[in-house]
N, CA and C atoms as an extended XYZ file, in Angstrom:
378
Properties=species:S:1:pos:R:3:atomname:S:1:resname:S:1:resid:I:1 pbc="F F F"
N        16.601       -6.961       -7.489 N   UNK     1
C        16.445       -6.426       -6.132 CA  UNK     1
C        15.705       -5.095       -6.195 C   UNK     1
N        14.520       -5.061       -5.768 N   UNK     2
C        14.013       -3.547       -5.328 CA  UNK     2
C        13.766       -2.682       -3.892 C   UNK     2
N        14.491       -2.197       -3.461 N   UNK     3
C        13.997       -1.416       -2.070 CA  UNK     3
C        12.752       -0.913       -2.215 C   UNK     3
N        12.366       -0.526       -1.216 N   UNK     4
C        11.171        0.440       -0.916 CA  UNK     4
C        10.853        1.034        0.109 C   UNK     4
N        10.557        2.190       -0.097 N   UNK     5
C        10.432        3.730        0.922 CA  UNK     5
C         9.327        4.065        0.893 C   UNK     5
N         8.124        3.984        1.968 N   UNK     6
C         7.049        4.410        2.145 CA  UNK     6
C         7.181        5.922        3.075 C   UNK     6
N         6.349        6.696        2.544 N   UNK     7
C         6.449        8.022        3.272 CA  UNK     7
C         4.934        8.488        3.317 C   UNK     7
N         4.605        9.538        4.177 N   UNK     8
C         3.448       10.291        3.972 CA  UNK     8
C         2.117        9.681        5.307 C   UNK     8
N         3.326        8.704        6.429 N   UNK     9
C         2.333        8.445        7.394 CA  UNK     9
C         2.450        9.878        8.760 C   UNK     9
N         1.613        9.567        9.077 N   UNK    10
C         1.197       11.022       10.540 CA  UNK    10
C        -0.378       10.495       11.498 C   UNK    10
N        -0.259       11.607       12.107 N   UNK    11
C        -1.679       11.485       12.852 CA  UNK    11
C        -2.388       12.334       12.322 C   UNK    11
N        -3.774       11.667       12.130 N   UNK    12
C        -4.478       12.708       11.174 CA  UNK    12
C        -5.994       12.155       12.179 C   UNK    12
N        -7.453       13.048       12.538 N   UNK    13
C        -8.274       12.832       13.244 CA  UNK    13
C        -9.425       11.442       12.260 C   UNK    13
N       -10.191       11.333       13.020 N   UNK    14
C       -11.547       10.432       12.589 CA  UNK    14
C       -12.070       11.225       11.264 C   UNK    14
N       -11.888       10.652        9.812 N   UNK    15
C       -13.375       11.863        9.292 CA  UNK    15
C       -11.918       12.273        7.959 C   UNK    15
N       -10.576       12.398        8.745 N   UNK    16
C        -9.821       12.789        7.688 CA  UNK    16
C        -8.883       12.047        6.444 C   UNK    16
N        -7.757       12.435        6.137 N   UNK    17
C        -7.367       12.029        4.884 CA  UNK    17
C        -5.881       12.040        4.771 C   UNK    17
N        -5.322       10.730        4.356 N   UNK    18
C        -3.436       10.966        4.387 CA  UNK    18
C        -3.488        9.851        2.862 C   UNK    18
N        -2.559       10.324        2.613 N   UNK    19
C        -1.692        9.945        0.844 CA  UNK    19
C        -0.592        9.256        1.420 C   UNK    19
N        -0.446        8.195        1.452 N   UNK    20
C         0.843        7.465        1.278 CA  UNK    20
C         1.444        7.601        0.348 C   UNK    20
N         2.923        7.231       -0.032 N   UNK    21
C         3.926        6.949       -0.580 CA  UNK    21
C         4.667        5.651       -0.666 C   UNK    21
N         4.719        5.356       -2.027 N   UNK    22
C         6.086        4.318       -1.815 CA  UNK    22
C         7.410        4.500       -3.265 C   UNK    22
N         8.245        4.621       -3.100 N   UNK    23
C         9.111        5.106       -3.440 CA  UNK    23
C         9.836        3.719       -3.911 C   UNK    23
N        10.051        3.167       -5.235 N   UNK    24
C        10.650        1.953       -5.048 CA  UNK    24
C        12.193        2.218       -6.075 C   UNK    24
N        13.025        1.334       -5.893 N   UNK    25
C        14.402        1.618       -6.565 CA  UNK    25
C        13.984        0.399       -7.874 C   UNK    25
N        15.431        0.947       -8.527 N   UNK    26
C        15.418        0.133      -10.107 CA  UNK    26
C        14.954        0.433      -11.351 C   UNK    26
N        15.091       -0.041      -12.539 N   UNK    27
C        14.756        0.457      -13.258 CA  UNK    27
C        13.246       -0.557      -14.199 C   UNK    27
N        12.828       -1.213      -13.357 N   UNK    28
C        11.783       -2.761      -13.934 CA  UNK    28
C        10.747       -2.513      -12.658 C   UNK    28
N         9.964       -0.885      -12.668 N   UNK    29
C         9.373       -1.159      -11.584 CA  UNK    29
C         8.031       -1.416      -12.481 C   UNK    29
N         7.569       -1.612      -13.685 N   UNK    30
C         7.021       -1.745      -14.418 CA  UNK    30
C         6.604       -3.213      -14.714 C   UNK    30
N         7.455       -3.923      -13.973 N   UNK    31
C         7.477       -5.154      -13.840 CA  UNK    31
C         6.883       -5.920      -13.104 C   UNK    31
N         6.586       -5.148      -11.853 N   UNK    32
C         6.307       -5.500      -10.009 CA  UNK    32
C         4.755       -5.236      -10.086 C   UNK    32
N         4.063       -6.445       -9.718 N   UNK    33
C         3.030       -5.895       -8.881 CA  UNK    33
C         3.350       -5.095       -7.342 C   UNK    33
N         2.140       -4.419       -7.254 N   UNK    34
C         2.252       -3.648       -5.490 CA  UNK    34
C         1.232       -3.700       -4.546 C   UNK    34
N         1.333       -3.666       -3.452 N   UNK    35
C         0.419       -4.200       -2.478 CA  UNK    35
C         1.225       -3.170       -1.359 C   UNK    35
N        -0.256       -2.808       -0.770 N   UNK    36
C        -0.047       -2.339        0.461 CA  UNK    36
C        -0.598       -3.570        1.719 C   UNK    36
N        -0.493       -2.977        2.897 N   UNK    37
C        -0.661       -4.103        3.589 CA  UNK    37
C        -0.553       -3.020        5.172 C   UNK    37
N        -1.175       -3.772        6.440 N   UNK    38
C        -1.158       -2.668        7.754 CA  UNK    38
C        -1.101       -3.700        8.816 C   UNK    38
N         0.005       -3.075        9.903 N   UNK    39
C        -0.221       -4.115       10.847 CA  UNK    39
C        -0.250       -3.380       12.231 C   UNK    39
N        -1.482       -3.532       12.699 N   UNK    40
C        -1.760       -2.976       14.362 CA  UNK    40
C        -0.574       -3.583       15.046 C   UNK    40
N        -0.733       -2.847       16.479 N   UNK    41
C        -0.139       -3.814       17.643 CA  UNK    41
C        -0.771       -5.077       18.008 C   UNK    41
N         0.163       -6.327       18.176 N   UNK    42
C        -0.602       -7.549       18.534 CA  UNK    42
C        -1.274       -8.060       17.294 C   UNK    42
N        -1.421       -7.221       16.557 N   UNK    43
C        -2.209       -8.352       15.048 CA  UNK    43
C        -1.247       -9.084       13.758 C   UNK    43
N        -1.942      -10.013       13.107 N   UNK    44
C        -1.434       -9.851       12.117 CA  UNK    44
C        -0.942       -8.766       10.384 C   UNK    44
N        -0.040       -9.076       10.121 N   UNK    45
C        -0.277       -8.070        8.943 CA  UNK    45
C        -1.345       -8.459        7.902 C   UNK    45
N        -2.096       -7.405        7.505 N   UNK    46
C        -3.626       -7.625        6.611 CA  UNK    46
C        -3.262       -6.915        5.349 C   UNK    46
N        -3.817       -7.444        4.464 N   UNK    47
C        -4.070       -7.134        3.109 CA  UNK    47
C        -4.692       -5.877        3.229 C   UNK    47
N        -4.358       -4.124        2.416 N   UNK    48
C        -5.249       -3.206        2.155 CA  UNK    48
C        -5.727       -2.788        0.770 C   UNK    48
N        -4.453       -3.616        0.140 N   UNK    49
C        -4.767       -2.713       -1.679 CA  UNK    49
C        -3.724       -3.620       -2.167 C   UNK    49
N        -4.116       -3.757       -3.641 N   UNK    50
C        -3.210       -4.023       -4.340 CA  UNK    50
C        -3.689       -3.300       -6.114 C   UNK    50
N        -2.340       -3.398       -6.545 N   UNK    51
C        -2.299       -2.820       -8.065 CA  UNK    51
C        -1.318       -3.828       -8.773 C   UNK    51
N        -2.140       -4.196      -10.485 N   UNK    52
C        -1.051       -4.633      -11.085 CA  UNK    52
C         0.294       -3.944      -11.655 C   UNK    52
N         0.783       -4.680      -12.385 N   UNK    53
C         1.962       -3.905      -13.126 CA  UNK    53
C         2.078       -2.762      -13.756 C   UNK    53
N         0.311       -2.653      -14.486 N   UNK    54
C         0.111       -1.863      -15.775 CA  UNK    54
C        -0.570       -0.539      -14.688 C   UNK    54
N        -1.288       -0.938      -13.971 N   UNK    55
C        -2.033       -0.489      -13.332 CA  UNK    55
C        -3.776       -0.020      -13.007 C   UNK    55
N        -4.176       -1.624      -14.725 N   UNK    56
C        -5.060       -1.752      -15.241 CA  UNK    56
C        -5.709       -2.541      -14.257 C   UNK    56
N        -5.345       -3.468      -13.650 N   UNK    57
C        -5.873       -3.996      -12.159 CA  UNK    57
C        -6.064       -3.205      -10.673 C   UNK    57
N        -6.614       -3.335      -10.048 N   UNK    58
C        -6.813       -2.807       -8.651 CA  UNK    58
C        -7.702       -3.766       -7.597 C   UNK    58
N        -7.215       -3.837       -6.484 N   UNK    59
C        -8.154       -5.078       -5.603 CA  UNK    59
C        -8.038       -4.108       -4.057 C   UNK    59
N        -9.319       -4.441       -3.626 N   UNK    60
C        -9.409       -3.709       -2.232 CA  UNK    60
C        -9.461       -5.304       -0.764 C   UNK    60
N        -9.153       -4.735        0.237 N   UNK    61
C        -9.822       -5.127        1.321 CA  UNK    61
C       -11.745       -4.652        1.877 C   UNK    61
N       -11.872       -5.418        2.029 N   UNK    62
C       -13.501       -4.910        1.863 CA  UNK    62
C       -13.435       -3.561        2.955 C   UNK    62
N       -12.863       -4.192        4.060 N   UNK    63
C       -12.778       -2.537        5.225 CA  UNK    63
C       -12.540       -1.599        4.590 C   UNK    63
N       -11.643       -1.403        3.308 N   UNK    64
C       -11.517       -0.098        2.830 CA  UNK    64
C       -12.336        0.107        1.638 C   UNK    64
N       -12.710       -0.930        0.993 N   UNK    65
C       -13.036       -0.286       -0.246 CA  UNK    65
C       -14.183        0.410       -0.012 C   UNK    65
N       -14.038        1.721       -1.220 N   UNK    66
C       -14.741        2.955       -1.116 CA  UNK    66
C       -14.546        4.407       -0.489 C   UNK    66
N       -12.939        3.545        0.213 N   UNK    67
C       -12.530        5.252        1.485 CA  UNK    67
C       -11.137        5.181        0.774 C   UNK    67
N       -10.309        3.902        0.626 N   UNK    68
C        -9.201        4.056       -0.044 CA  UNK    68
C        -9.150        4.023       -1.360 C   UNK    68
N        -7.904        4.487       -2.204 N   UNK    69
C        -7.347        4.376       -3.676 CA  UNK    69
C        -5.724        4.008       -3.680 C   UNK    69
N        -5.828        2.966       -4.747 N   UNK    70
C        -4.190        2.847       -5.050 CA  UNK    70
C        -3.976        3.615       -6.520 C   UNK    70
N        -2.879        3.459       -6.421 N   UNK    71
C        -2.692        4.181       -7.995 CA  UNK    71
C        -0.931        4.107       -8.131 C   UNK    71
N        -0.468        4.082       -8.724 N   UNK    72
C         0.795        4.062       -9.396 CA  UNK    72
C         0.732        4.871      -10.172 C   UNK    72
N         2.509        5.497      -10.555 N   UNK    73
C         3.137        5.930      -11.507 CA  UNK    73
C         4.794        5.536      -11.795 C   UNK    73
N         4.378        4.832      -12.746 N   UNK    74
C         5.588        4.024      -13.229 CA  UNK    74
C         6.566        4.882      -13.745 C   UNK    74
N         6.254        6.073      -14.258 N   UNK    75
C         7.576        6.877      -14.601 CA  UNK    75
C         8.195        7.641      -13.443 C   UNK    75
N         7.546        7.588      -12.373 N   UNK    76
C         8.275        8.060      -11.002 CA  UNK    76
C         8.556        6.718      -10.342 C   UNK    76
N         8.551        5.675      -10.604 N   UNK    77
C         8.519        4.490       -9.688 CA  UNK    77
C         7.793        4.383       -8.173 C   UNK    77
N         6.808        4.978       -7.970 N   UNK    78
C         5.989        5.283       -6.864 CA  UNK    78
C         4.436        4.515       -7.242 C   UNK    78
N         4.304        3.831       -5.931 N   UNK    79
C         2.823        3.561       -5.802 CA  UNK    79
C         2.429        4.571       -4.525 C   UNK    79
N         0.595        4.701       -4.420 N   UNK    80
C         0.539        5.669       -3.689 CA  UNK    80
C        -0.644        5.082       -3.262 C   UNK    80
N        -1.270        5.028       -1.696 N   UNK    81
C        -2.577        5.088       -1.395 CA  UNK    81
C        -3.482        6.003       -0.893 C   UNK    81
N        -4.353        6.624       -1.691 N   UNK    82
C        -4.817        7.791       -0.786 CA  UNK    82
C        -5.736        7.403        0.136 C   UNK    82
N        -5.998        7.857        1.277 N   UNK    83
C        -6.991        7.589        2.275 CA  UNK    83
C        -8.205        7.944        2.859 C   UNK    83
N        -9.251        8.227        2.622 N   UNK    84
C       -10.306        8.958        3.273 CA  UNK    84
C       -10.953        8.308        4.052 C   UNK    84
N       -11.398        9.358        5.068 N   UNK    85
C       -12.573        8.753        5.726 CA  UNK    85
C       -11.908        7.910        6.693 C   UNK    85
N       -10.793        8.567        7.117 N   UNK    86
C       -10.280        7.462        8.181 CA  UNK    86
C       -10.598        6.849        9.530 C   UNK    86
N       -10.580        5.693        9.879 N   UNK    87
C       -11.595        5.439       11.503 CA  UNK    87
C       -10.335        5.272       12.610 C   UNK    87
N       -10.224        5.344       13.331 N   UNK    88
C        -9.722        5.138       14.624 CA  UNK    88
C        -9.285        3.196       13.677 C   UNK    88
N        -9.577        2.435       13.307 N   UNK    89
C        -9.535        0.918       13.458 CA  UNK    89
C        -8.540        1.537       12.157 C   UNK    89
N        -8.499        2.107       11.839 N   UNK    90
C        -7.255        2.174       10.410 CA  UNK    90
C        -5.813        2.638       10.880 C   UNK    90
N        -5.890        3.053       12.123 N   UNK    91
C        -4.762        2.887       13.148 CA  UNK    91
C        -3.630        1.877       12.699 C   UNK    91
N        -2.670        1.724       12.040 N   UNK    92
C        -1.515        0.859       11.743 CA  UNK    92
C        -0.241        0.612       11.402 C   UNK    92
N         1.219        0.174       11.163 N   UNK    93
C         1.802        0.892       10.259 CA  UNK    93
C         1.500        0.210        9.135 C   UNK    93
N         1.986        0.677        8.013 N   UNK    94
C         1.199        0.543        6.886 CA  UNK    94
C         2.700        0.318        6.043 C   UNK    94
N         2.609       -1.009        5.379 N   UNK    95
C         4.156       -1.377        4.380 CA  UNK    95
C         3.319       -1.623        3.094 C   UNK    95
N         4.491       -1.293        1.972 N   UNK    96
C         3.794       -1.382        0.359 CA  UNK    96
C         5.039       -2.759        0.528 C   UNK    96
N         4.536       -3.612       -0.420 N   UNK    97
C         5.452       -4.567       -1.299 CA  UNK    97
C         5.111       -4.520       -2.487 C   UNK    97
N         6.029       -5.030       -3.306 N   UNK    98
C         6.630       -5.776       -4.149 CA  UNK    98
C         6.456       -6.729       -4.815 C   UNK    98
N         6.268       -7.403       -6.236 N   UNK    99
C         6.422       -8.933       -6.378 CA  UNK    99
C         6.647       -8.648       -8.193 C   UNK    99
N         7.541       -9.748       -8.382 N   UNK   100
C         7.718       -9.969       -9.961 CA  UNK   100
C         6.539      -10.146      -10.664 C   UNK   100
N         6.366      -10.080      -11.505 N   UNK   101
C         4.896      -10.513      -11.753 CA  UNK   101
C         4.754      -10.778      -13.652 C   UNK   101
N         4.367      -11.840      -14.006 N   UNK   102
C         4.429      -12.267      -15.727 CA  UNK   102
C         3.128      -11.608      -15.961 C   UNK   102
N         2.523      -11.493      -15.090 N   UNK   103
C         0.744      -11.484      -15.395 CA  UNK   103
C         0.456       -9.955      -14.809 C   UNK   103
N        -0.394       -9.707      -15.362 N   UNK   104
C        -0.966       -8.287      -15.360 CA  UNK   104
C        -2.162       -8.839      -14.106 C   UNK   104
N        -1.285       -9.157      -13.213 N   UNK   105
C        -2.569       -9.692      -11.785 CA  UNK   105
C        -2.471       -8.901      -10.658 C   UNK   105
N        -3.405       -8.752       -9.418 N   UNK   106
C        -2.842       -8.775       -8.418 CA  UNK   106
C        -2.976       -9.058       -7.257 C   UNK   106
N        -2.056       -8.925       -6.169 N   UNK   107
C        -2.062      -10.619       -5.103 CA  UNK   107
C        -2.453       -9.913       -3.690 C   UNK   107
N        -3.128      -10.824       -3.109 N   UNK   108
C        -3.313      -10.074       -1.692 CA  UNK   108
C        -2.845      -10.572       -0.886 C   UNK   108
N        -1.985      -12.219       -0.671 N   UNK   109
C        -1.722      -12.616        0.579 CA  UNK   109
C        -0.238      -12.019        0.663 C   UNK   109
N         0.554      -11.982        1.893 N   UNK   110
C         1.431      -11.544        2.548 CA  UNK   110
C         2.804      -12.217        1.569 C   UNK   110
N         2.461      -13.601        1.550 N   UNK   111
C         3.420      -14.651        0.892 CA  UNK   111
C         3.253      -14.289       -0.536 C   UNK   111
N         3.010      -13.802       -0.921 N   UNK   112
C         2.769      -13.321       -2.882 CA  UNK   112
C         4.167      -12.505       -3.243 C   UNK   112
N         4.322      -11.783       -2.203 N   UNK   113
C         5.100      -10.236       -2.319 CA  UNK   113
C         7.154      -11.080       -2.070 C   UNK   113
N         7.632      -10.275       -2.729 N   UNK   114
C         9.081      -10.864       -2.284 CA  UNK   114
C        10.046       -9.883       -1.583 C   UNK   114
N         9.558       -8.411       -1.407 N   UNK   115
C        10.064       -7.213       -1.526 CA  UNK   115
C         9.229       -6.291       -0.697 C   UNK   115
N         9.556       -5.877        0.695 N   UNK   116
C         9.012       -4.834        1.820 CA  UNK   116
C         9.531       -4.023        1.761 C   UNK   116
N         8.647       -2.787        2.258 N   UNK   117
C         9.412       -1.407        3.100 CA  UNK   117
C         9.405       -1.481        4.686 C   UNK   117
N         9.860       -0.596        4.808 N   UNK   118
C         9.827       -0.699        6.505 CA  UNK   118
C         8.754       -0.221        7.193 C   UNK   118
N         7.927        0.176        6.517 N   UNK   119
C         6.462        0.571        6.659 CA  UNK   119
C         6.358        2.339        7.207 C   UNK   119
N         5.594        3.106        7.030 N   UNK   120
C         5.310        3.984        7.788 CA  UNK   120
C         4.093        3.895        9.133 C   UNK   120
N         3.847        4.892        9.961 N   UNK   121
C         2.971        4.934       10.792 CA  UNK   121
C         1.733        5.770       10.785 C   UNK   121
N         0.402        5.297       10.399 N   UNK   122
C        -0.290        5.842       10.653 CA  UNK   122
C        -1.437        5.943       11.736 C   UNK   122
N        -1.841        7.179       12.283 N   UNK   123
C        -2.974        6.855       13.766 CA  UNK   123
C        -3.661        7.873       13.426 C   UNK   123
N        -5.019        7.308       13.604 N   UNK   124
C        -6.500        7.952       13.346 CA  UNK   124
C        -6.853        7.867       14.780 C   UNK   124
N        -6.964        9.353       15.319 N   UNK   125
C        -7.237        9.786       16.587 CA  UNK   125
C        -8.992        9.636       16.553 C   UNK   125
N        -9.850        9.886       17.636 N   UNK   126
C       -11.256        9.652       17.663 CA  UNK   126
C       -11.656       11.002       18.054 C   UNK   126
């Protein structure tokens, strides 16, 4: 079983920059792939990032890649996304998951993950 605590969402303008947090429990977080993921009002939840176990993998959503970064640190049990360059459409709350993982891979659909946070909120004003 792993919880997870995302922190570090706010309102930040067009142009700027917020660091997520995810905070996960246990002691096998070394184990878990991680994935972030964002869901507007009315939409579905979308794929934004993912990282493998090691943290030798990394996979983007094309909307972000180049403005976002994932990154982990396994001796704090935290994955983190930093953000730049934020648009008004990056408006979302934003949940990290979870998933067991044998393979040094990592997954982007929604159904991959076994393990949510409750997401934080982020809004990119114009």
């Amino acid at each position: 079983q792993v919880q997870l605590v995302e922190s570090g969402g706010g309102l930040v303008q067009a142009g700027g920059s917020l660091r997520l947090s995810c905070a996960a429990s246990g002691r096998t977080f070394s184990s878990y792939a991680m994935g972030w993921f964002r869901q507007a009002p009315g939409k579905e939840r979308d794929f934004v990032a993912a990282i493998s176990k090691t943290g030798g993998g990394t996979s983007y959503a094309s909307s972000v890649k180049g403005r976002f970064t994932i990154s982990r640190d396994n001796a704090m049990n935290t994955v983190f996304l930093q953000m730049n360059s934020l648009k008004p459409e990056d408006t979302a709350v934003y949940f990290c998951a979870a998933r067991l993982s044998a393979y040094d891979n990592t997954y982007y659909r929604t159904s991959d993950y076994d393990y949510w946070g409750q997401g934080t909120q982020v809004t990119v004003s114009s």
